[in-house]
TORNU-448451 format. One line per 10 residues: number of its first residue (from 0); for each residue z, x, y of C-alpha. Coordinates in pm, 1 decimal, padded with zeros to 6 digits. Example, Ala and Ser with C-alpha at 12.3 -4.5 7.8 and 13.67 -1.06 7.14 Angstrom:
<atoms>
0) 00780.0,01230.0,-00450.0; 00714.0,01367.0,-00106.0 .
</atoms>
This chain:
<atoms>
0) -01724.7,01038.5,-03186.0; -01512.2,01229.5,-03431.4; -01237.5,01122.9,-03626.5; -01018.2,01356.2,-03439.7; -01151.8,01258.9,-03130.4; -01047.4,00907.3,-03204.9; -00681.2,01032.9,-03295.0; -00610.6,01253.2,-02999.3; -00736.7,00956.5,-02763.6; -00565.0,00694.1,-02949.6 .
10) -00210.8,00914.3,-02921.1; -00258.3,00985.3,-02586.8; -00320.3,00639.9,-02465.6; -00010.0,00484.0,-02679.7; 00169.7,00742.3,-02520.7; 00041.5,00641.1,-02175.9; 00125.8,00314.6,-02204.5; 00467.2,00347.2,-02327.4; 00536.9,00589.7,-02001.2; 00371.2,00343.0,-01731.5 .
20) 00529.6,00036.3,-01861.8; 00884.2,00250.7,-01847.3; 00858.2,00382.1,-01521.3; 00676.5,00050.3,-01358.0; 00971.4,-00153.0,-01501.3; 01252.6,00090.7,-01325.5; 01070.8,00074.8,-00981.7; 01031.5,-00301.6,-01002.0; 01415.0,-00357.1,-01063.9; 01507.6,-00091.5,-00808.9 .
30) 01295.1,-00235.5,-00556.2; 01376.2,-00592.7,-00659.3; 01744.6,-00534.4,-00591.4; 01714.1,-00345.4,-00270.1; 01460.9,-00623.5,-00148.5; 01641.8,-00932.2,-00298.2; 01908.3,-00975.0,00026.8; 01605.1,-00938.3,00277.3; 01464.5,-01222.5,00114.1; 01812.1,-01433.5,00060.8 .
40) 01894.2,-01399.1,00431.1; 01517.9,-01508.0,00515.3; 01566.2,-01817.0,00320.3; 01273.1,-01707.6,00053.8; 01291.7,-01751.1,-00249.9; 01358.7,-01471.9,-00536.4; 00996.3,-01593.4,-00687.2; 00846.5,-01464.6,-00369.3; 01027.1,-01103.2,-00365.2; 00858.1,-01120.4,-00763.8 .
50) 00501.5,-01180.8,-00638.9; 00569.3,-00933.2,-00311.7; 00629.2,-00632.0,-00589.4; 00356.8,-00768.1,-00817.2; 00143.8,-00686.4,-00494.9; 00254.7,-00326.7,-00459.5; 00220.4,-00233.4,-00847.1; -00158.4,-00104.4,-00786.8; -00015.5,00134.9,-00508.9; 00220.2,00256.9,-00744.2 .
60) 00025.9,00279.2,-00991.6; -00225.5,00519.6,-00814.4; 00087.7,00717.9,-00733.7; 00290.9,00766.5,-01102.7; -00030.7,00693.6,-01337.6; -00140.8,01130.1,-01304.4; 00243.6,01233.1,-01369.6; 00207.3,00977.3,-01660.7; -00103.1,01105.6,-01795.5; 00028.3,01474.4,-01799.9 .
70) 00355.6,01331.9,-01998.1; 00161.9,01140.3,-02282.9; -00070.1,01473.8,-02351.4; 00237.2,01671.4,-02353.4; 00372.2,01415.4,-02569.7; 00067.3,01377.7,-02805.9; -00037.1,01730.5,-02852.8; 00332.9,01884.6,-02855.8; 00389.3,01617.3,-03127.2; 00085.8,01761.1,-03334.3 .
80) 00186.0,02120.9,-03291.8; 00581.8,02056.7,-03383.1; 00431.3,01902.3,-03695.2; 00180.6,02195.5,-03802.2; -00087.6,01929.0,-03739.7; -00266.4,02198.8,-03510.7; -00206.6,02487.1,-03759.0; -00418.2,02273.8,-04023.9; -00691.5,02188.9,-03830.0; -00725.9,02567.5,-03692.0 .
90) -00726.3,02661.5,-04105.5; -01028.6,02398.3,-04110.7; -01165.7,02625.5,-03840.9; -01138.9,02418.7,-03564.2; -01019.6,02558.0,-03229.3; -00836.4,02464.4,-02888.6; -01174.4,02368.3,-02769.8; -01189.7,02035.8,-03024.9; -00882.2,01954.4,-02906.2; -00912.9,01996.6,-02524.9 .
100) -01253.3,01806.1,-02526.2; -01072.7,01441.3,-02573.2; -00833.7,01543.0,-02279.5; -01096.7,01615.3,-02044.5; -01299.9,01296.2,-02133.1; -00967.6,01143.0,-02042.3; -00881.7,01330.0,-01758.8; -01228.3,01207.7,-01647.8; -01201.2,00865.8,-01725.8; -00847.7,00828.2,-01561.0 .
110) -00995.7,01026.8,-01251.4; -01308.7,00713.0,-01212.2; -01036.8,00479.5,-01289.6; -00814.4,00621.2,-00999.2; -01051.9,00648.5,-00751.7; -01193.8,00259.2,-00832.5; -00830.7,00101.8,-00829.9; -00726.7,00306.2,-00483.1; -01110.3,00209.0,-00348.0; -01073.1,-00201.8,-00451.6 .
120) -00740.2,-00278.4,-00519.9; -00540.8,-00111.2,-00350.2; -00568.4,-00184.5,00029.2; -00628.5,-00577.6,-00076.9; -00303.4,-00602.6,-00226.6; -00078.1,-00398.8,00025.0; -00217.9,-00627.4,00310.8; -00066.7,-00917.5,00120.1; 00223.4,-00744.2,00100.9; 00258.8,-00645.5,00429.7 .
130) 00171.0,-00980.2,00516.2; 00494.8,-01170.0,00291.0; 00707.4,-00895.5,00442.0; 00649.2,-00963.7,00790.2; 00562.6,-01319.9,00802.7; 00809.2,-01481.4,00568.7; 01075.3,-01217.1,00585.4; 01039.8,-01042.1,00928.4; 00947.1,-01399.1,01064.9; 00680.4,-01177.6,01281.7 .
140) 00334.7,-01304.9,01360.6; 00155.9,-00933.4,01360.4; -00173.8,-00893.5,01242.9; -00426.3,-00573.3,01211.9; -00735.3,-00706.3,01270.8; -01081.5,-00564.4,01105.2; -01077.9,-00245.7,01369.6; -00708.1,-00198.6,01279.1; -00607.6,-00321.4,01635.6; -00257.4,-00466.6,01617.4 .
150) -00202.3,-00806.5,01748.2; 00130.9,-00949.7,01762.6; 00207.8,-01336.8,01853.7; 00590.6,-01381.6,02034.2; 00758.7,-01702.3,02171.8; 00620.8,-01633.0,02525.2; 00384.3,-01313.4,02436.4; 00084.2,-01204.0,02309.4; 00056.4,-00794.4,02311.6; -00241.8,-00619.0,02138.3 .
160) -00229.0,-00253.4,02087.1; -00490.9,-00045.7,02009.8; -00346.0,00243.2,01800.0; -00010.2,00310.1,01645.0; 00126.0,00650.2,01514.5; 00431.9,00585.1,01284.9; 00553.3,00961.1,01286.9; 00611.6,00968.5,01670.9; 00686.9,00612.0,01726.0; 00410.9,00581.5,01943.7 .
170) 00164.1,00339.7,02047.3; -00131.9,00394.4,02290.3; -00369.5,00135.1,02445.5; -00138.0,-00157.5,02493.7; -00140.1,-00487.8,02673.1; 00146.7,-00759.0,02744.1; 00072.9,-01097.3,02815.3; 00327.6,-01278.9,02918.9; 00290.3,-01668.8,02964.0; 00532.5,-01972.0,03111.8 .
180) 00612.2,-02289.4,02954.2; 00281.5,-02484.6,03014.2; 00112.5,-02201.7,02837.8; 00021.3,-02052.8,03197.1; -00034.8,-01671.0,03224.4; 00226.8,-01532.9,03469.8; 00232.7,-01151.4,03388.5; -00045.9,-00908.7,03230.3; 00097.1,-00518.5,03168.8; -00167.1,-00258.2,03061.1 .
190) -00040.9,00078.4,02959.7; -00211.7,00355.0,02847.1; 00054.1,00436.7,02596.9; 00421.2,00398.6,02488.0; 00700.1,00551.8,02332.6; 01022.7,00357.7,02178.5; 01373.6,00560.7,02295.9; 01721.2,00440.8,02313.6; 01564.1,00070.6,02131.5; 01299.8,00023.7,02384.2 .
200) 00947.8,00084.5,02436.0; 00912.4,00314.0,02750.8; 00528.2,00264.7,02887.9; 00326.6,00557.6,03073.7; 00076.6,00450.3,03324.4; 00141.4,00139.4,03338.7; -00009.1,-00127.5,03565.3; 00193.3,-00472.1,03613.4; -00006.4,-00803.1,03723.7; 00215.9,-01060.1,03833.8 .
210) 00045.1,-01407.0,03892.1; 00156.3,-01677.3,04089.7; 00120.4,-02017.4,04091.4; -00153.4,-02060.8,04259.8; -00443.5,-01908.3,04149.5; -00555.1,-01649.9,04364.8; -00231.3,-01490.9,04422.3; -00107.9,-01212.5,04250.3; 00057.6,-00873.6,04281.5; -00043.0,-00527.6,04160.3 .
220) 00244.0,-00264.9,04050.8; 00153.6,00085.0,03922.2; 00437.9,00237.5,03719.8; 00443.8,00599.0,03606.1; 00726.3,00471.5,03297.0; 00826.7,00153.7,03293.4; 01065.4,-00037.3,03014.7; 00889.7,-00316.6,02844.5; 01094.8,-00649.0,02750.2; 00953.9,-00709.7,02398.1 .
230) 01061.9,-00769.3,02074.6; 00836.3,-00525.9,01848.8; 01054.2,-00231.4,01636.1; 00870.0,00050.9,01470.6; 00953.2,-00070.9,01134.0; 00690.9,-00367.0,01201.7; 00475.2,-00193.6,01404.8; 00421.6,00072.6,01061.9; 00419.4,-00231.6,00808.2; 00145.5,-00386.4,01065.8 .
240) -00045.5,-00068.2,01122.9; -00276.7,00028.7,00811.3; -00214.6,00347.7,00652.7; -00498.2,00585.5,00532.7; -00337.4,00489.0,00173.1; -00429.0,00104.3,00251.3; -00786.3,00152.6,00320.6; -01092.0,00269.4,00140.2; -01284.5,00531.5,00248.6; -01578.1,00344.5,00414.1 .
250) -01295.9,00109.7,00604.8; -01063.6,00490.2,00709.1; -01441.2,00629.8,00809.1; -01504.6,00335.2,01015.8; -01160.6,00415.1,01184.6; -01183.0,00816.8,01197.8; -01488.4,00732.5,01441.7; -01368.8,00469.7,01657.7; -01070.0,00648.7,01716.0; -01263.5,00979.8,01826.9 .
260) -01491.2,00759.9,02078.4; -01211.4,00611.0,02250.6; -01096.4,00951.1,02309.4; -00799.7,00988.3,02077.1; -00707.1,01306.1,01812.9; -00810.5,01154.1,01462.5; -00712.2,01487.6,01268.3; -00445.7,01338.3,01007.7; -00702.3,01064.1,00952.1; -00936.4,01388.4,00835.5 .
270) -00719.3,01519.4,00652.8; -00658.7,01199.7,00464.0; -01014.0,01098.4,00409.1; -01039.8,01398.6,00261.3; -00719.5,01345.8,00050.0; -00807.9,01044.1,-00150.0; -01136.7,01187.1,-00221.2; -00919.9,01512.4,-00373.1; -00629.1,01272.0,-00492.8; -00816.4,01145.5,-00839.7 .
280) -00931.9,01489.9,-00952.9; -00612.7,01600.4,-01012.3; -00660.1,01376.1,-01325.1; -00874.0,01653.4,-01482.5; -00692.8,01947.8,-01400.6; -00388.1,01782.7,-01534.9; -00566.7,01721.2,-01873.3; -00628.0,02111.0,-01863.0; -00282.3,02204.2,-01817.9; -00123.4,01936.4,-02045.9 .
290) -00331.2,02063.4,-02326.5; -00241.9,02422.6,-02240.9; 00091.7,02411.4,-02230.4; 00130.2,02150.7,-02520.1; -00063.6,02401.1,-02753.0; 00151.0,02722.0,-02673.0; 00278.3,02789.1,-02988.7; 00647.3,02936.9,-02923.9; 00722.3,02602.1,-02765.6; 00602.7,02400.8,-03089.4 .
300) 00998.7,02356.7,-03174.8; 01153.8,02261.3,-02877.1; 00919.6,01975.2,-02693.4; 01139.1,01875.2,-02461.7; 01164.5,02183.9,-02329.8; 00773.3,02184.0,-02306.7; 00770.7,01808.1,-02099.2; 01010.0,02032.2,-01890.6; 00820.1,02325.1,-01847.4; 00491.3,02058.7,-01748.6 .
310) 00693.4,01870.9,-01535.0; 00801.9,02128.4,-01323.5; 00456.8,02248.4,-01247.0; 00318.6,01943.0,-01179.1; 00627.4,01920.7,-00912.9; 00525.7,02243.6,-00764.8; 00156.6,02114.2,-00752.6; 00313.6,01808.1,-00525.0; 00524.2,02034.4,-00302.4; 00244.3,02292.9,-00216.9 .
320) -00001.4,02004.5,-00174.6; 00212.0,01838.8,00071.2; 00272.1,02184.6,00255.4; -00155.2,02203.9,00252.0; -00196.5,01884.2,00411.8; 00074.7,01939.1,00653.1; -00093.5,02213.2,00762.0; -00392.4,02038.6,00804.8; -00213.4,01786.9,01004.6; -00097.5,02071.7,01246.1 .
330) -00505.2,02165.1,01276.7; -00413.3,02513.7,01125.9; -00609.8,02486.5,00785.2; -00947.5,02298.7,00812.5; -00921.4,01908.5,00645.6; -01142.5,02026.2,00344.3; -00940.6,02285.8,00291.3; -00610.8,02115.7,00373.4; -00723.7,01872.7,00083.8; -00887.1,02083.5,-00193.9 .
340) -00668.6,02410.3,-00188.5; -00395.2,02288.5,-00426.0; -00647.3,02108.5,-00692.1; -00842.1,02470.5,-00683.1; -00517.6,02664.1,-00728.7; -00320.0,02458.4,-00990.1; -00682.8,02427.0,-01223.5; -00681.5,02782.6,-01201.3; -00340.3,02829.1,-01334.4; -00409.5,02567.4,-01604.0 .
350) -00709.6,02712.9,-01706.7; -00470.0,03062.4,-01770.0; -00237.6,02856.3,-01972.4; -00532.9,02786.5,-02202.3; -00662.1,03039.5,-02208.5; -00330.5,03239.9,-02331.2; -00232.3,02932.0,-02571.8; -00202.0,03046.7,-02950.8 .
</atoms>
């Protein structure tokens, strides 16, 4: 390991740090006071709300840590070429190459290190925050079991529902049971699926059992729609419900194929499988286009101007990657291709930026 290697990975990672501690710090206090008078009215106390948002730092990690890394090499390497640093090291005949190679290892390292903390951490630590939200603050007893089924505990209820999609507000595979006083059950309702309008869930295909008291009595009612009396909004039903970004990839696997044997469309789950495999890579094409842009020399004076120039393509990267997955949501691009397009596209244009770098 060269000297210079040891300098260029030393100034990016200071750099690094000094970006993830800023940003981390402004979404904590943002969050904190948005969250703070959820938890007040709740009766829990502020330390909670502290250890809820200690819970969702990994997640947002995995979300700012690649816009961070691109900022510190901008940072690092604009720094060295404002201050002719490059210019004498290319009159000791060393080239861009020297100077990319620590990036990549980076970019590399940072792309493991993504992929590891999303895998492990991740989905561990959102349940438990899911968990303090809805249990201490929501004062609901939901729970997603193993096979992500949703169970949710009421004063007179227990309803279980199979699968919940958060974009329509819809729920399919549900069943209300509905129990008297002495803990007796009095009313089962199976639907095949649901829909919440107007504040309340309207079932399809629904078929009511009402039980008497004795035993062997009870009466059958099919209902095309029906409106079901229970106390279950959206909001919980999406906290309750994991998302693809709350699961590894053996767990969302697992899920992909029990939700194409029970019959269901499992297409955005594709597409997001193959998402977080894509997600980490961008890691190394961001080290490519840091260090190209950074080493342009007509920008060596003006550096903000450079963190400007970087940000703004790693913006467009964001915007045309969402517009490639939502594509693959609507089943017009294929989920590999939904997932990989932008990574392929943007390392292209990085590797130009090199490429044309002085």
């Amino acid at each position: 390991m060269t000297i210079l290697f040891r300098y260029v990975v030393r100034e990016v990672l200071t750099t690094f740090f000094i970006v993830l501690v800023a940003v981390l710090s402004i979404y904590v206090a943002i969050d904190f006071i948005e969250k703070i008078d959820n938890f007040m009215e709740a009766g829990v106390s502020a330390t909670r709300c502290v250890v809820y948002l200690m819970y969702k730092l990994p997640f947002i990690f995995v979300q700012i840590a690649p816009v961070g890394f691109l900022l510190s090499i901008l940072v690092a390497l604009g720094l060295m070429n404002k201050n002719n640093e490059v210019i004498a090291l290319k009159s000791c005949g060393i080239g861009k190459a020297r100077l990319l190679k620590p990036t990549m290892v980076l970019g590399v390292f940072f792309c493991a290190g993504l992929f590891v903390v999303a895998e492990m951490i991740v989905p561990v630590f959102m349940i438990n925050a899911n968990q303090i939200w809805l249990q201490e603050v929501r004062k609901k007893n939901i729970y997603a079991s193993k096979t992500n089924d949703i169970w949710m505990r009421a004063a007179r209820q227990i309803i279980h529902i199979k699968q919940y999609v958060p974009e329509k507000k819809r729920v399919t595979g549900i069943t209300i049971h509905t129990f008297d006083d002495s803990f007796r059950l009095i009313e089962r309702v199976d639907a095949a699926s649901g829909v919440f309008k107007n504040g309340h869930w309207q079932l399809d295909d629904a078929v009511e059992q009402v039980f008497g008291a004795d035993r062997g009595a009870h009466q059958i009612n099919l209902h095309d729609t029906m409106t079901a009396d229970i106390d279950l909004n959206p909001e919980d039903l999406a906290r309750a419900a994991k998302q693809s970004d709350e699961m590894g990839l053996a767990e969302l696997g697992r899920y992909i194929q029990k939700v194409e044997r029970e019959g269901y469309g499992a297409t955005r789950y594709r597409v997001d499988y193959q998402s977080k495999i894509a997600a980490p890579f961008v890691c190394i094409f961001l080290s490519v286009l840091g260090a190209g842009i950074a080493l342009r020399g007509k920008m060596r004076e003006g550096l903000p101007v450079s963190i400007t120039y970087g940000l703004g393509i790693a913006f467009l990267y964001w915007i045309f990657n969402s517009f490639c997955l939502s594509l693959g949501y609507a089943e017009m691009l294929p989920p590999v291709v939904a997932a990989w397009v932008a990574n392929l596209v943007f390392f292209s244009v990085a590797g130009f930026l090199l490429l044309n770098t002085n």
